[in-house]
C-alpha positions in Angstrom: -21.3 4.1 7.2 -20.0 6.7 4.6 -17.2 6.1 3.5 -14.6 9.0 2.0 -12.0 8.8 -1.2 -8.5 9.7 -0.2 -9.3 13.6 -2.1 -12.2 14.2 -0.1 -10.2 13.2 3.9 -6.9 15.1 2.3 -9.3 18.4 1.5 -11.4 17.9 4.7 -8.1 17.5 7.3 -6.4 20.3 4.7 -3.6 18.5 4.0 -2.3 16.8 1.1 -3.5 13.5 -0.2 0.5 12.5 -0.3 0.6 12.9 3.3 -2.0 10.7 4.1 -0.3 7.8 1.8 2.8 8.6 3.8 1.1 8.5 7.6 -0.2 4.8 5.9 3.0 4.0 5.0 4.8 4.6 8.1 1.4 3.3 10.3 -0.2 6.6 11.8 -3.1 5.0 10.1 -3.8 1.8 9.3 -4.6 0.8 5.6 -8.0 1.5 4.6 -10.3 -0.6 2.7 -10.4 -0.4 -1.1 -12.9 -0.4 -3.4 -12.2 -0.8 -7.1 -8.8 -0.1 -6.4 -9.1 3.3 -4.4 -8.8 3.9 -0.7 -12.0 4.2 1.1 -11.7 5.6 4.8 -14.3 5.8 7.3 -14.9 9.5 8.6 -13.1 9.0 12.0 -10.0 9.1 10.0 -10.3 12.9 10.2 -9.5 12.8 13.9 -6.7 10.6 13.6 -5.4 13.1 11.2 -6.2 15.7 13.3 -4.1 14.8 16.5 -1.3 13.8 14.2 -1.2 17.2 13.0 -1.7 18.6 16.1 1.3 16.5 17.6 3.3 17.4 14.4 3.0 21.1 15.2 3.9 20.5 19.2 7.1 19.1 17.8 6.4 15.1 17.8 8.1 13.1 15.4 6.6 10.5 13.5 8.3 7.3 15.7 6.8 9.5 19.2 3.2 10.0 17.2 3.5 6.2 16.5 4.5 5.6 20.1 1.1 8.1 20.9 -1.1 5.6 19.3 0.8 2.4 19.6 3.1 2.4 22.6 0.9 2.0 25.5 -1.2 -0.7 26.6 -4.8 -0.4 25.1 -6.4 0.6 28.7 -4.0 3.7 29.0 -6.3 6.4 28.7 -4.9 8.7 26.0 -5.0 12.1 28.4 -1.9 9.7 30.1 -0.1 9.1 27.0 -0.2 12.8 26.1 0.8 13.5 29.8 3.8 11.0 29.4 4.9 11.9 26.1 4.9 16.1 26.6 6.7 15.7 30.0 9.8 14.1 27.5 9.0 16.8 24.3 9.3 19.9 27.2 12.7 18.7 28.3 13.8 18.5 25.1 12.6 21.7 24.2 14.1 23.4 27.2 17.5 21.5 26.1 16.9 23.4 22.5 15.8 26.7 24.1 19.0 26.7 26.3 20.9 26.0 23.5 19.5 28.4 20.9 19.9 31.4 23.4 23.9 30.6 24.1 24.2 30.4 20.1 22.6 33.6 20.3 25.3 35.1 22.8 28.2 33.3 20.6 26.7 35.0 17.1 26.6 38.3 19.3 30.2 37.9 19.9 31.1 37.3 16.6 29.2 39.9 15.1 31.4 42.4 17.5 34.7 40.6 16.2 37.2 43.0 15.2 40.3 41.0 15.0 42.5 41.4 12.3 44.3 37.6 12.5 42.8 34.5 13.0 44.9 34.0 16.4 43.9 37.2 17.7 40.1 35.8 16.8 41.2 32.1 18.8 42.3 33.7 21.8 39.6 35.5 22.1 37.3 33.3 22.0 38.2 31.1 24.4 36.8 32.3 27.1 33.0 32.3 25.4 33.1 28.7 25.5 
């Protein structure tokens, strides 16, 4: 089995090799052998690293990637655990949508203030909120 220095995964998954200590240190991956005192991975460490960074750009945090890999009895098939953990990441991310466009609506407001005193600004709005 080939085995990979911690340069050649962090060039390979494009990421730096910084990351990959972090992801040990927090257990996305578990703690490679060493040899001679460097980290030696086995090549299916590059999809690990891949559907961590996929679930880091869909918005997973690192306890809900941990949870991906961790949280679910070992017979769970991992097209349920994805299933499972997007229907919770799409609620919250209507939750943020909904409340990203009423900011919008409240900057839009503001940006048409035209009061002259800060009570004249209070009273008006009031009724945005």
């Amino acid at each position: 089995m080939e085995e990979l220095s911690i340069g050649v995964v962090a060039r390979q998954a494009g990421i730096q090799a910084s990351a990959i200590r972090y992801y040990e240190h927090v257990g996305l991956i578990p703690a490679p052998r060493r040899a001679g005192g460097q980290r030696r991975f086995g090549p299916e460490i590059l999809d690990r690293l891949a559907l961590i960074h996929f679930a880091r750009q869909a918005g997973f945090t690192i306890n809900e990637i941990r949870t991906l890999f961790e949280g679910f009895d070992e017979d769970v098939p991992m097209s349920d655990r994805w299933q499972i953990l997007a229907r919770e990441k799409l609620s919250e991310v209507d939750a943020l949508i909904e409340r990203t466009q009423r900011m919008r609506v409240l900057l839009g407001h503001a940006l048409e203030c035209g009061c002259l005193r800060l009570e004249d600004c209070a009273r008006a709005t009031r009724g945005y909120l």
